[in-house]
Backbone as CSV, one residue per row, in Angstrom:
resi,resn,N_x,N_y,N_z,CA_x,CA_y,CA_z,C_x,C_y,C_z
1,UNK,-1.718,1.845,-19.402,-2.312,1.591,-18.094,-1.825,0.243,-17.574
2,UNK,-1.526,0.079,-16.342,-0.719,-1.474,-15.973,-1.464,-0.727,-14.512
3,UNK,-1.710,-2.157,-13.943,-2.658,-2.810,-12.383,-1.217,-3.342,-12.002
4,UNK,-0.969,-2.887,-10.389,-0.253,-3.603,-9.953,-0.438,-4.136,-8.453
5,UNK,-0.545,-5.139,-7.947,-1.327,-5.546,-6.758,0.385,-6.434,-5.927
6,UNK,-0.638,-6.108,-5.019,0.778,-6.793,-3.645,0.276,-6.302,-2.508
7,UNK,1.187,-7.227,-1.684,0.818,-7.318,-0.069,1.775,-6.404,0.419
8,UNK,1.717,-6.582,1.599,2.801,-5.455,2.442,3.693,-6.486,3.098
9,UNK,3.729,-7.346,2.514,4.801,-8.457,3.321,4.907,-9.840,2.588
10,UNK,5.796,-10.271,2.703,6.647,-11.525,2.268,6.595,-12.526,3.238
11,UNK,7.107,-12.195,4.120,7.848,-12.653,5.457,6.928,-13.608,6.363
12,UNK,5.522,-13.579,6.371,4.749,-13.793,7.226,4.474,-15.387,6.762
13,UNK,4.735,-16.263,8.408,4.632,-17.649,7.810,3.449,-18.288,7.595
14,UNK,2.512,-17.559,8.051,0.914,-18.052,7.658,0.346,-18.207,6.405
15,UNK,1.868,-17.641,5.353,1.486,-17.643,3.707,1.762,-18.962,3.437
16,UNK,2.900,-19.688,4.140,3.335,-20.929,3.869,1.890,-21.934,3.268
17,UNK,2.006,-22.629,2.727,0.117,-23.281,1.961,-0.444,-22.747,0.726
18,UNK,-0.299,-21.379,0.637,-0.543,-20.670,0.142,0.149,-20.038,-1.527
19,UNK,1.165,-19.065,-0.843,2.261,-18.965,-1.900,3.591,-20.002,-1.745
20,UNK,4.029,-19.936,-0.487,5.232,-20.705,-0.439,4.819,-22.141,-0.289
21,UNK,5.810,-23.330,-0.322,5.564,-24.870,-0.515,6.359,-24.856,0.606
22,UNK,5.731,-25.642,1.607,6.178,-25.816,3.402,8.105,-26.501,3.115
23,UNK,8.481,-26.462,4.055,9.993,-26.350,4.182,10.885,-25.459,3.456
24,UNK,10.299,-24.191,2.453,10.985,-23.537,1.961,11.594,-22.359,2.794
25,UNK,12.739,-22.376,2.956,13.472,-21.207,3.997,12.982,-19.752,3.844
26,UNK,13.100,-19.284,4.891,12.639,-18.008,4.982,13.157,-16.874,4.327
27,UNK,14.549,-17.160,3.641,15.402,-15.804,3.003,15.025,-16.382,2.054
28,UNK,14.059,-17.275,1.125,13.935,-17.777,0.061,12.029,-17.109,-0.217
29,UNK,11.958,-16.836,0.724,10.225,-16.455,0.787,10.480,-15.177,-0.427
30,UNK,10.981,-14.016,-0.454,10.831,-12.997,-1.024,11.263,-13.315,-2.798
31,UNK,11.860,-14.385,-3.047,12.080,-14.707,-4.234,11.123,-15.356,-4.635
32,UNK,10.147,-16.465,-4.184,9.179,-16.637,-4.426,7.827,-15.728,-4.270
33,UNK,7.801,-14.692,-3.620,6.590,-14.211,-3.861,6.742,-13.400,-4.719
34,UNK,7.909,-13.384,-5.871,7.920,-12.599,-6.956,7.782,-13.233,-7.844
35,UNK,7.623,-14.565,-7.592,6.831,-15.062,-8.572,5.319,-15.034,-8.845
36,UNK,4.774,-14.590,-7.914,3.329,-14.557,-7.821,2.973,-13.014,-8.277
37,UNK,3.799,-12.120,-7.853,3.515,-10.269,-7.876,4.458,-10.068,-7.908
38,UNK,4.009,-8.615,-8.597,5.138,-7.540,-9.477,5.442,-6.768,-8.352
39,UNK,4.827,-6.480,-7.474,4.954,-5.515,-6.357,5.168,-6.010,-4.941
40,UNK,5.646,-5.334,-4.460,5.544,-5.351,-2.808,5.240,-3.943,-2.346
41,UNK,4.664,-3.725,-1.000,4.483,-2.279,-0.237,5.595,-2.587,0.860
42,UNK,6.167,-1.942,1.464,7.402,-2.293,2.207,7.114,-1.641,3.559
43,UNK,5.918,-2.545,4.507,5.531,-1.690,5.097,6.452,-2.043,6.653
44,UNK,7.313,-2.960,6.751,8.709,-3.415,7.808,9.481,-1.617,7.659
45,UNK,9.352,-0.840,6.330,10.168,0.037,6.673,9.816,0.937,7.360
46,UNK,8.250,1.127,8.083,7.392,1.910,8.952,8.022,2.129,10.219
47,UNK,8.791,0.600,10.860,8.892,0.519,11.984,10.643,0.457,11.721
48,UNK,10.781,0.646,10.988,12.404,0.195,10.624,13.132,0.496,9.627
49,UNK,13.635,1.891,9.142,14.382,2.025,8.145,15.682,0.955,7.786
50,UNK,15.259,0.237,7.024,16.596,-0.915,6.599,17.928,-0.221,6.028
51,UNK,19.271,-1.107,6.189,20.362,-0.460,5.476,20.127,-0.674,4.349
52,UNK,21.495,0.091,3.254,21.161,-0.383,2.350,21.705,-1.705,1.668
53,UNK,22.370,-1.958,2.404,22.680,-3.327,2.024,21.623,-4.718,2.417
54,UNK,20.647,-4.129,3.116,19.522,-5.442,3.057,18.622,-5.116,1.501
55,UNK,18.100,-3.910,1.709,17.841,-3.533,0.633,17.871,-4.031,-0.697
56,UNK,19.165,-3.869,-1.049,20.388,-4.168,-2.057,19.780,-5.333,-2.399
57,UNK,19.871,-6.595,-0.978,19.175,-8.017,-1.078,18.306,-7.945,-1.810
58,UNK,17.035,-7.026,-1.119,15.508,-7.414,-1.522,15.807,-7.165,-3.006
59,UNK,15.998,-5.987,-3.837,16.296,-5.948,-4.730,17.342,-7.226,-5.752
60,UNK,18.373,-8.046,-5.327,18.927,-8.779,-6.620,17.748,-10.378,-6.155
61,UNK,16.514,-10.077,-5.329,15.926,-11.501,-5.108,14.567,-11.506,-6.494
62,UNK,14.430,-10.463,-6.628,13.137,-9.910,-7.787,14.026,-9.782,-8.915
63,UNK,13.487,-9.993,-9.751,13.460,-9.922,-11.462,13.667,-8.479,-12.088
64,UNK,13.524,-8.050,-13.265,13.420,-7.164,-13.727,12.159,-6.875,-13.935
65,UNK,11.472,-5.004,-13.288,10.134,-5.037,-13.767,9.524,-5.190,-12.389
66,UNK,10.171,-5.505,-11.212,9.355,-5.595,-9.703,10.043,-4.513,-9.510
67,UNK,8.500,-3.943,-8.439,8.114,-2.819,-7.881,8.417,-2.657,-6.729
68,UNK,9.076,-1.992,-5.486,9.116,-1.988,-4.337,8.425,-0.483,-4.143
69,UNK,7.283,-0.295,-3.125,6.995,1.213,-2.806,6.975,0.900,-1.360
70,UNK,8.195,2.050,-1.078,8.311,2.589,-0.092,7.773,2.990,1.305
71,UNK,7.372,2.703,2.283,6.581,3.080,3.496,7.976,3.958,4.495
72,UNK,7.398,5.494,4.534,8.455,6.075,5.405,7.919,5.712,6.799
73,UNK,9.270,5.910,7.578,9.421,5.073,8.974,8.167,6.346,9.953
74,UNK,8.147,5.456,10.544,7.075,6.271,11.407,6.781,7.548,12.031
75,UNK,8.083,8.320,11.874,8.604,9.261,12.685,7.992,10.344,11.539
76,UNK,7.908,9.968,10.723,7.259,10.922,9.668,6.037,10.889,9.575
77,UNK,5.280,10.412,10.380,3.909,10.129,10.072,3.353,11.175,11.309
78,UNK,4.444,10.457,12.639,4.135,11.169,13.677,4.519,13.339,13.698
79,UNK,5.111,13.373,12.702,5.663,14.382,13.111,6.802,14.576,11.739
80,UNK,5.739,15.217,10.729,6.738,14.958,9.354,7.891,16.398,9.258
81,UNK,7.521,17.318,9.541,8.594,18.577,9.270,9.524,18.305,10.132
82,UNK,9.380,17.497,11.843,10.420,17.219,12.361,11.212,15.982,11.455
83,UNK,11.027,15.014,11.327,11.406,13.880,10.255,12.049,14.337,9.517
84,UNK,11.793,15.353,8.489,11.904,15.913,7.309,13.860,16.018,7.662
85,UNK,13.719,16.963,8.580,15.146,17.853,8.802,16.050,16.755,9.847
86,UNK,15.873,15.713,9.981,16.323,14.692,11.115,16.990,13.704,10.026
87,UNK,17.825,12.820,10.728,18.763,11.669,10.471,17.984,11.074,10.028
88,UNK,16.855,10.563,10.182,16.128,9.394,9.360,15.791,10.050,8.271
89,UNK,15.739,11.301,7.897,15.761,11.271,6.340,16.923,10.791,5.613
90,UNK,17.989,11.036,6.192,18.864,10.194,5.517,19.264,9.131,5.544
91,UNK,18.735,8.662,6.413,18.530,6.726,6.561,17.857,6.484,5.336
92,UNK,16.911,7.289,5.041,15.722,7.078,3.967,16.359,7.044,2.634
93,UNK,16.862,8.531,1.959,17.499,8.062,1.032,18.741,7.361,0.833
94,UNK,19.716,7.147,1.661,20.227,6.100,1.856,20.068,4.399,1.408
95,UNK,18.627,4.318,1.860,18.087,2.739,1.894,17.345,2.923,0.815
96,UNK,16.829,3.724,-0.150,15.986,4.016,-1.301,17.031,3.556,-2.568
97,UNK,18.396,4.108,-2.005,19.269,4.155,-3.635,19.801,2.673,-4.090
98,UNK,19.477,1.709,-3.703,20.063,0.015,-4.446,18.419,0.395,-5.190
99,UNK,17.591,0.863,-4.630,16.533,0.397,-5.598,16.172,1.626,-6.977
100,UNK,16.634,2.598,-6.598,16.907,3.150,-7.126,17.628,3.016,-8.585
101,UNK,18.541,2.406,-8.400,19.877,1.643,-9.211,19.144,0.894,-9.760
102,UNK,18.465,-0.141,-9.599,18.077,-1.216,-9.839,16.872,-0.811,-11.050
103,UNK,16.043,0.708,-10.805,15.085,0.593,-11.558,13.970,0.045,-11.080
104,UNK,13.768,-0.226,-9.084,12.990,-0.944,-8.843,12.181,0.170,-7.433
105,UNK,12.231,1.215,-7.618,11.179,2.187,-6.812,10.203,3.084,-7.325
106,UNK,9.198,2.467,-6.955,7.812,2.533,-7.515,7.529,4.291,-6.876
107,UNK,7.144,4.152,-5.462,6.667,5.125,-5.130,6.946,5.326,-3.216
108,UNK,7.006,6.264,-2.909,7.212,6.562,-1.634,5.389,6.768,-1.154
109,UNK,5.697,6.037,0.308,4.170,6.209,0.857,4.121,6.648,1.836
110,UNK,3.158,7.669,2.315,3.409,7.766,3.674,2.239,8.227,4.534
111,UNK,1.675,7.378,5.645,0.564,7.314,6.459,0.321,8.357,7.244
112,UNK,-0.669,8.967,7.600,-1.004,9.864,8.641,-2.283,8.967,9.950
113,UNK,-1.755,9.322,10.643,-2.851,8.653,11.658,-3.969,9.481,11.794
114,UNK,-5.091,8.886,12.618,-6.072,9.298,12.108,-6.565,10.845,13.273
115,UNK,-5.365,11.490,14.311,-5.286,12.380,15.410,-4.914,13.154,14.087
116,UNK,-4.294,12.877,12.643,-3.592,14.412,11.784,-5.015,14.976,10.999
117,UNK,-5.797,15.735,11.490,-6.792,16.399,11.368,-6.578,17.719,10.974
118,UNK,-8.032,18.174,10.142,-7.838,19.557,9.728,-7.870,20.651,10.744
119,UNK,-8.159,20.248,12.388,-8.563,21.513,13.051,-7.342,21.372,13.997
120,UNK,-6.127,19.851,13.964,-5.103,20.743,14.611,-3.849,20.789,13.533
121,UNK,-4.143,20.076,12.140,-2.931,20.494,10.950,-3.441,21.029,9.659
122,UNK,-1.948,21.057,9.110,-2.476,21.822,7.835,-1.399,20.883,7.230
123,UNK,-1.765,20.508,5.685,-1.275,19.877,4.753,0.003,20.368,4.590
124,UNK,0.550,21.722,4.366,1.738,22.165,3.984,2.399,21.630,5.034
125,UNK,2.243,21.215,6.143,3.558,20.323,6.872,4.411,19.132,6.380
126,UNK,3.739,19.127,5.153,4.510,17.896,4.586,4.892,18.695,3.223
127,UNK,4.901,19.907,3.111,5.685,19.942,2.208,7.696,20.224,2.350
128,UNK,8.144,19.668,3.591,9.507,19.732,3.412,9.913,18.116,3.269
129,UNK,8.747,17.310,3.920,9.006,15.933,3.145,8.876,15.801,2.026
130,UNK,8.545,16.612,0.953,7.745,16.347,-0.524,9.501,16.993,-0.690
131,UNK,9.812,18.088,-0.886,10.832,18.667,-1.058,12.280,17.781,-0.838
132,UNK,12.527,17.086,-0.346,13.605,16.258,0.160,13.560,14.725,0.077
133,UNK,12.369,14.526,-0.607,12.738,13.101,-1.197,13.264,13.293,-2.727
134,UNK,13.662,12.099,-2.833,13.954,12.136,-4.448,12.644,12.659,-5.749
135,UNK,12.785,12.293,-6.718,11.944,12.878,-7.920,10.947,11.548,-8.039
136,UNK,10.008,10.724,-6.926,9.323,9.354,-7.379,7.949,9.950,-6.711
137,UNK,7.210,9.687,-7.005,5.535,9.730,-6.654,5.623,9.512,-5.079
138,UNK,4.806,10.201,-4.227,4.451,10.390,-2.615,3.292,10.494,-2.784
139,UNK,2.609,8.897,-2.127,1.830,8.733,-2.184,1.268,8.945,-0.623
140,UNK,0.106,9.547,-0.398,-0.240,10.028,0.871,-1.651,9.226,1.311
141,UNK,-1.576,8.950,2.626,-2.921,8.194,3.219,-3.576,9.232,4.200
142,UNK,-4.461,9.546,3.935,-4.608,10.090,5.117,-6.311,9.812,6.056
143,UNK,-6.580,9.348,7.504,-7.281,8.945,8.176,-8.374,9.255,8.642
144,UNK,-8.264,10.546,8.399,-9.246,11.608,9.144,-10.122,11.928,8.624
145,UNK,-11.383,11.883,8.527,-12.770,11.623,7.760,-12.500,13.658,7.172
146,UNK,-12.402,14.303,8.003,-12.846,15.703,7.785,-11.810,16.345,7.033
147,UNK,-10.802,15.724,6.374,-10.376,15.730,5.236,-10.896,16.114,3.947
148,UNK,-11.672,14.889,3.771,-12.452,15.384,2.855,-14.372,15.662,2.501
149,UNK,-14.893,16.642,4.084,-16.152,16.273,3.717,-16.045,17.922,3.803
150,UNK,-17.459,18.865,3.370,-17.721,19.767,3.344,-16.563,20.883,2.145
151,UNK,-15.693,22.387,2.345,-15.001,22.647,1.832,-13.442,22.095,2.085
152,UNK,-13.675,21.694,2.815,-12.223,21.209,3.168,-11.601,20.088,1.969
153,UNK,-12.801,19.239,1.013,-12.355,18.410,0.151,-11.946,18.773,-0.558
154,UNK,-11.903,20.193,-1.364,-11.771,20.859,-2.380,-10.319,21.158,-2.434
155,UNK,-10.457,21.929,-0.871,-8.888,22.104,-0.629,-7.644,21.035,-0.476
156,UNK,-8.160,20.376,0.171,-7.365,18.745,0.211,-6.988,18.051,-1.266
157,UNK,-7.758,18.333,-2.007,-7.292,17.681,-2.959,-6.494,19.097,-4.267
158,UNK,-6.916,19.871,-4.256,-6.394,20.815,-4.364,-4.447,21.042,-4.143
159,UNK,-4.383,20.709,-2.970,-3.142,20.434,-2.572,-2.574,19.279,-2.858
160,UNK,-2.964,18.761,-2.952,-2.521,17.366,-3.942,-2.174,17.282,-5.128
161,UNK,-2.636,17.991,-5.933,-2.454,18.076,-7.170,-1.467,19.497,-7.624
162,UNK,-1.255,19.978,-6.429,-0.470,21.005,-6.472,0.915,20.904,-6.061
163,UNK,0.755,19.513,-5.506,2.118,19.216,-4.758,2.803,17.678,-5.853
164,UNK,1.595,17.805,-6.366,2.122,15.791,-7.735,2.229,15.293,-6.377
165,UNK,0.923,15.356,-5.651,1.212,14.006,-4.186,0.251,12.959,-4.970
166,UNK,0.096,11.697,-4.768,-0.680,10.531,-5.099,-1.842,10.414,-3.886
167,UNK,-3.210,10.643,-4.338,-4.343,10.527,-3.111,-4.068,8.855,-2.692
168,UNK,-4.007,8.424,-1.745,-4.075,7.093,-1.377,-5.818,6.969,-1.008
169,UNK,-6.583,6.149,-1.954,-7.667,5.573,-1.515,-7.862,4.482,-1.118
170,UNK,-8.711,4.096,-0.158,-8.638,3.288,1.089,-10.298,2.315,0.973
171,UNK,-9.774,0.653,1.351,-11.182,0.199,1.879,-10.932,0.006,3.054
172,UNK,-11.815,0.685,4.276,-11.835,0.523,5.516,-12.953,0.041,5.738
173,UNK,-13.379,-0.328,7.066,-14.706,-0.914,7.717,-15.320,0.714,7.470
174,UNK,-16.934,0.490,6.941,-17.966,1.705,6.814,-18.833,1.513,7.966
175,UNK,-17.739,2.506,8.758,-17.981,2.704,10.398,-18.230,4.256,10.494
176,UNK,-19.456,4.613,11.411,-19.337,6.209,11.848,-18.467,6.670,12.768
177,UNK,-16.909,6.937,11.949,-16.279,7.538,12.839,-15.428,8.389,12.128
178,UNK,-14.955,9.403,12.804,-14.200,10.594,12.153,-12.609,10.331,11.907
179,UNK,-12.441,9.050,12.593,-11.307,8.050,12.346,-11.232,7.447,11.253
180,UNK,-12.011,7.506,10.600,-12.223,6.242,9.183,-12.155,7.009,8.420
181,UNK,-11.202,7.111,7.383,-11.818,8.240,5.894,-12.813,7.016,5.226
182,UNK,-13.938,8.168,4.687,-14.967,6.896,3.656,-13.768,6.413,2.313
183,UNK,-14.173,5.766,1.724,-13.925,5.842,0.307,-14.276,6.538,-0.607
184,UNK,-12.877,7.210,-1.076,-12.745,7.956,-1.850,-11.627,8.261,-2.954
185,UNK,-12.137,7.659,-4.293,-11.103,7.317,-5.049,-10.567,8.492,-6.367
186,UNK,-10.007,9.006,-5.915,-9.618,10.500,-6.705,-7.954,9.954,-7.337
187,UNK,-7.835,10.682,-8.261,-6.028,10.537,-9.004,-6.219,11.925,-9.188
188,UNK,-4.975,12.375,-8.601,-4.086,13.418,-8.293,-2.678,13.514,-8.566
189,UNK,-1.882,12.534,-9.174,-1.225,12.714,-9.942,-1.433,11.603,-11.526
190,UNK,-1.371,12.106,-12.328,-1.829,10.903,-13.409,-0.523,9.718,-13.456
191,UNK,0.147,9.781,-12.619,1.615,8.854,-13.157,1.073,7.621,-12.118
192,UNK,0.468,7.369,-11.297,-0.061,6.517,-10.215,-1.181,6.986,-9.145
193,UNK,-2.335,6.049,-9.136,-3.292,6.379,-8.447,-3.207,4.827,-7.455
194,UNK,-3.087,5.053,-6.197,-3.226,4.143,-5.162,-3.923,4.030,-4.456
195,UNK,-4.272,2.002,-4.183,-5.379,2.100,-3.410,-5.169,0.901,-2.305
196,UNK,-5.731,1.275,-1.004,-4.978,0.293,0.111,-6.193,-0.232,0.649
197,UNK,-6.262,-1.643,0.820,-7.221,-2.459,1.273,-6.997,-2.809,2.800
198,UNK,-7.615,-2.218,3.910,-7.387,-2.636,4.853,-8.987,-3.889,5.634
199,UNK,-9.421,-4.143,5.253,-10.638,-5.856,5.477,-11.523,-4.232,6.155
200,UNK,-12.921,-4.651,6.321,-13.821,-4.443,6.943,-14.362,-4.672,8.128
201,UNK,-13.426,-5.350,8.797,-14.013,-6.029,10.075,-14.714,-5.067,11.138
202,UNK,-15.798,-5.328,11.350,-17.174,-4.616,11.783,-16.598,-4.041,13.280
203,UNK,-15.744,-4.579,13.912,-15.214,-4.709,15.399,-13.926,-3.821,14.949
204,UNK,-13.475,-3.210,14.423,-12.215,-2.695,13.569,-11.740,-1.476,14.954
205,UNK,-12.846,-0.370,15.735,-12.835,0.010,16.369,-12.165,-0.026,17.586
206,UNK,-12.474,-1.902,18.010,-12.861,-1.644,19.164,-11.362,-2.696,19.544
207,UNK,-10.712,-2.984,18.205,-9.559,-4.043,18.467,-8.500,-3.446,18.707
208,UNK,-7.750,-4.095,19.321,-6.630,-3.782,20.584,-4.893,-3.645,19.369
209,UNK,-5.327,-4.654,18.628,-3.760,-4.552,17.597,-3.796,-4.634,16.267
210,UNK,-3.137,-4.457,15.798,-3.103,-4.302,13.876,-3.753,-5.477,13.463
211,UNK,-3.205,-6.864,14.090,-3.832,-8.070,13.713,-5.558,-8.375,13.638
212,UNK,-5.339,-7.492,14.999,-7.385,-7.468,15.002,-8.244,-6.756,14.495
213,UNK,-7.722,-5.717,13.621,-8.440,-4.805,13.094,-8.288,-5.394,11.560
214,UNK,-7.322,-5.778,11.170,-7.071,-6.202,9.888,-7.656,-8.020,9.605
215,UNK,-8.457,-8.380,10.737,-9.058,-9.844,11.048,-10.519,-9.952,9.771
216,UNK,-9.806,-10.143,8.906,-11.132,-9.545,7.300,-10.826,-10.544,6.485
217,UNK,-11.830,-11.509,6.086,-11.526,-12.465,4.738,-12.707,-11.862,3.572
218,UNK,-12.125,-11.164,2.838,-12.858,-10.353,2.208,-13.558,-11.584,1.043
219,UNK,-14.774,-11.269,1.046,-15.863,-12.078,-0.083,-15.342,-11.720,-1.299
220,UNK,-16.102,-12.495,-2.536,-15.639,-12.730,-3.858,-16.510,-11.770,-4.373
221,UNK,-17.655,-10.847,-3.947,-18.176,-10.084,-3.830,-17.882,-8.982,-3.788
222,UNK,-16.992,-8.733,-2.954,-16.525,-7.361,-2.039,-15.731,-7.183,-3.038
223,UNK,-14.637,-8.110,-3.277,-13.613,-7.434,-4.510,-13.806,-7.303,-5.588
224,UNK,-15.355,-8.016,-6.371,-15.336,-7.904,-7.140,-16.077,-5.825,-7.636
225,UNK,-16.666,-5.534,-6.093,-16.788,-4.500,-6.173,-14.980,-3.904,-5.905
226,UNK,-14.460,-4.044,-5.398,-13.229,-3.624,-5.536,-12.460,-3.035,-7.076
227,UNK,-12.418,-4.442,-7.322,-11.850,-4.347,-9.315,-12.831,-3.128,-9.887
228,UNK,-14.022,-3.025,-9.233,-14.764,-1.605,-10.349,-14.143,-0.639,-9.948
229,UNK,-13.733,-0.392,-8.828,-12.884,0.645,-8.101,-11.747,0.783,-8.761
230,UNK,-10.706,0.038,-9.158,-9.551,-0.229,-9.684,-9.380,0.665,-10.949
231,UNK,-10.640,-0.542,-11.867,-10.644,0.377,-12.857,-11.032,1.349,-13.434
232,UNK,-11.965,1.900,-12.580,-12.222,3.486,-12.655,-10.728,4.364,-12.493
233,UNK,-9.906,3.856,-11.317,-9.084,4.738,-11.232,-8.143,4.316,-12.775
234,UNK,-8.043,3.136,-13.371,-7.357,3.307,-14.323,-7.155,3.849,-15.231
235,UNK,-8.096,4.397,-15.375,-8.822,4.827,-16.674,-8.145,6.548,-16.768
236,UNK,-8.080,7.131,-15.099,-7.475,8.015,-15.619,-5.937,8.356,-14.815
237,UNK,-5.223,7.075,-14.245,-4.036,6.839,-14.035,-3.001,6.025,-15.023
238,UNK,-1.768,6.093,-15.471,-1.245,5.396,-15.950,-0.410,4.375,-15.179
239,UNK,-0.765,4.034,-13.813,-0.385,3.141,-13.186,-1.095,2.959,-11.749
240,UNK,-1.532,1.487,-11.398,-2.834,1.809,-10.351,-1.937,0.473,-9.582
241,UNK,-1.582,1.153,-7.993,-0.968,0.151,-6.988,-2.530,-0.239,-6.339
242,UNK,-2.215,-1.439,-5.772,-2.805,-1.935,-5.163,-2.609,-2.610,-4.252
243,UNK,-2.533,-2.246,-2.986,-1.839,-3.030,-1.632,-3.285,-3.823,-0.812
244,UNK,-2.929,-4.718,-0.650,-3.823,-5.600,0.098,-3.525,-5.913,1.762
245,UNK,-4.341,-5.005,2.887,-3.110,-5.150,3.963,-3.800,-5.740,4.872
246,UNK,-5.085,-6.429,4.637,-5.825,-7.036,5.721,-4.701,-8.106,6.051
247,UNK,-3.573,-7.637,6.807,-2.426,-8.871,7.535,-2.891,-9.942,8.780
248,UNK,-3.964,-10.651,8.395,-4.548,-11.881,9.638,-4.083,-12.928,8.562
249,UNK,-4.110,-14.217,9.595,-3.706,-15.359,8.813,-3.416,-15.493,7.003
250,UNK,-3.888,-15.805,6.344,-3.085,-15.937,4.681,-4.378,-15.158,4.208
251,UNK,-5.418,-14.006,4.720,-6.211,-13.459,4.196,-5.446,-12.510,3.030
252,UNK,-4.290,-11.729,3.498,-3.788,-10.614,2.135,-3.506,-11.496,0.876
253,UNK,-2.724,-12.270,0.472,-2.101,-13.039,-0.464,-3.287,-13.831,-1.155
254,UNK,-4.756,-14.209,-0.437,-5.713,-14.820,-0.841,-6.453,-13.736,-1.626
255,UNK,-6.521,-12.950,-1.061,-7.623,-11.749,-1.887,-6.278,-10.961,-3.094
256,UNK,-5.544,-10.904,-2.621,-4.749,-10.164,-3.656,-4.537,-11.245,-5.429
257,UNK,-4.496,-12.656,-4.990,-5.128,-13.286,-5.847,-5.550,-13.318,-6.370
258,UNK,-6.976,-13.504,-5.627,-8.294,-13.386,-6.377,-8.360,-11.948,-7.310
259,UNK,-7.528,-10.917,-6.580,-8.046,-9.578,-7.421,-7.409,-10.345,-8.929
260,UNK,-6.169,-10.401,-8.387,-5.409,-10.932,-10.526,-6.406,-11.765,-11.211
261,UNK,-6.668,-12.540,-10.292,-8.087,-13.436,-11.589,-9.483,-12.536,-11.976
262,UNK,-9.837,-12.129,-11.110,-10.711,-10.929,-11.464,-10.539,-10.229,-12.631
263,UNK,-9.259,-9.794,-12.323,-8.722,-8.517,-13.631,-8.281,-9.538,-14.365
264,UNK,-8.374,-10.720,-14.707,-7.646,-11.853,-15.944,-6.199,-11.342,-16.165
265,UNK,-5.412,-11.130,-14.828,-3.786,-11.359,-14.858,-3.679,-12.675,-14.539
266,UNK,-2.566,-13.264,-15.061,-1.747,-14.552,-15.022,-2.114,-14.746,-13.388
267,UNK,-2.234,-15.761,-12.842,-1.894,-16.186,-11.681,-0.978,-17.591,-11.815
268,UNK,0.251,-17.693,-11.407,1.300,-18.994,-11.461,0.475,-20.258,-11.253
269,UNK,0.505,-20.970,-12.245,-0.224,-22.499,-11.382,-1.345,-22.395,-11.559
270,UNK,-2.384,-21.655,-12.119,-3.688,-21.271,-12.573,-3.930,-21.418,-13.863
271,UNK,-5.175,-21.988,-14.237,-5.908,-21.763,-15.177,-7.018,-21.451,-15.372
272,UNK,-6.196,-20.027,-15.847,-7.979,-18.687,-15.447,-9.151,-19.395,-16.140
273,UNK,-8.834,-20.049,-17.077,-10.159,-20.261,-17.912,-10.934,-21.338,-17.531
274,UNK,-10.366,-22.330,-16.640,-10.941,-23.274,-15.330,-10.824,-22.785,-14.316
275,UNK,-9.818,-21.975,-13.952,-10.065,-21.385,-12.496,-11.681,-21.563,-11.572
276,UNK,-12.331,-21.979,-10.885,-13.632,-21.714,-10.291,-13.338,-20.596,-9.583
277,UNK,-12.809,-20.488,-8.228,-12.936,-20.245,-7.193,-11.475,-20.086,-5.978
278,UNK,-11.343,-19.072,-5.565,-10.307,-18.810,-4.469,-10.782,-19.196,-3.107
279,UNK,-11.744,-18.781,-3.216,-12.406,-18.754,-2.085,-13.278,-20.236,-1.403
280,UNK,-12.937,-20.916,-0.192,-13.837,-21.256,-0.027,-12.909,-22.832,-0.202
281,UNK,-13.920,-24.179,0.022,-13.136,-25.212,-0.687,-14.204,-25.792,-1.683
């Protein structure tokens, strides 16, 4: 069983304080935050299938033993059987194979918004994306509360385990809306069970951009209910991602932290056994 935690980004200069030490260049950021985590979620490839020669980069900047999982570009989220049979699948595996090589692709992920519902889709639309990626774990998010309430959960997960898809479980704001899946932490394939932290922010609804919905400094509290979450799923996964994506100021990289001290992983520059406190001054 191995915990593996990470943000969905490197890049963002609000980490500067944080992980990086101020004047350190920006093509130098991704080598240092592998010093802190084994993982990254690669969620720039949502909006942007990279070549593979950036790729290639991200890969010789990490060590041996770092994780990159995959985020397919958006066009698959919007509209996966079209995706499936289109040029950006082969952008996709294309930009997959340096990491590939490398020994450094964790898992393919891929989001559904929260309009991909049971009363106007059906799950088998993604089975020509399941079919046409390579042989790595597809890990699936999906938004839509009615997913999994009544018989429809049975079936939903059902298909999951029929397809070796990875359930992506989610902390969202516990809002009444058919937009929000609750939490719900199921493993559906035993090779990786994933879980994506998006903050709670009570206003999550009613905010206008990613930044404002993800505006969450999650308590020492909250995660520590988190880590019970974790390791429940560990127990019957042999590998448990953990993406931290509340992306507002240095909130992801702070809580993703705190989770490693929680779970008594190494944190660089720490001493767990004085450690007090992340949080707070």
């Amino acid at each position: 069983m191995a915990i593996h935690i990470g943000c969905g980004s490197w890049a963002d200069a609000k980490y500067v304080g944080l992980l990086y030490p101020k004047g350190l260049p920006a093509g130098e950021r991704l080598r240092v935050y592998a010093e802190w985590f084994d993982r990254i979620e690669l969620n720039n490839t949502y909006h942007n299938t990279p070549s593979p020669k950036s790729v290639a980069e991200w890969a010789a900047q990490t060590p041996s033993g770092f994780i990159f999982d995959f985020k397919l570009h958006r066009s698959f989220s919007q509209n996966p059987r079209h995706a499936a049979g289109s040029g950006e699948m082969e952008k996709v595996l294309a930009a997959v194979h340096p990491l590939i090589a490398a020994k450094k692709l964790g898992t393919f992920l891929l989001t559904l918004p929260p309009s991909f519902g049971p009363d106007n889709h059906r799950l088998d639309e993604l089975d020509s994306v399941i079919d046409k990626l390579p042989a790595f774990p597809l890990a699936v998010e999906l938004r839509h509360r009615d997913w999994v309430t009544g018989d429809t959960h049975a079936e939903t997960l059902d298909y999951f385990r029929r397809r070796k898809l990875a359930w992506v479980a989610t902390d969202l704001p516990r809002l009444d809306s058919p937009t929000l899946c609750p939490p719900v932490d199921e493993v559906t394939n035993s090779q990786v069970a994933y879980l994506r932290l998006h903050g709670r922010n009570p206003n999550y609804l009613k905010a206008k951009t990613a930044a404002e919905k993800h505006h969450y400094d999650y308590t020492e509290n909250e995660l520590m209910e988190i880590v019970a979450r974790i390791k429940t799923l560990a127990l019957r996964a042999a590998n448990v991602h953990v993406s931290v994506n509340n992306h507002a100021e240095n909130f992801a990289p702070k809580a993703a932290l705190a989770l490693r001290r929680l779970l008594g992983q190494k944190v660089k520059g720490v001493d767990l056994d004085t450690q007090g406190t992340l949080f707070g001054d």
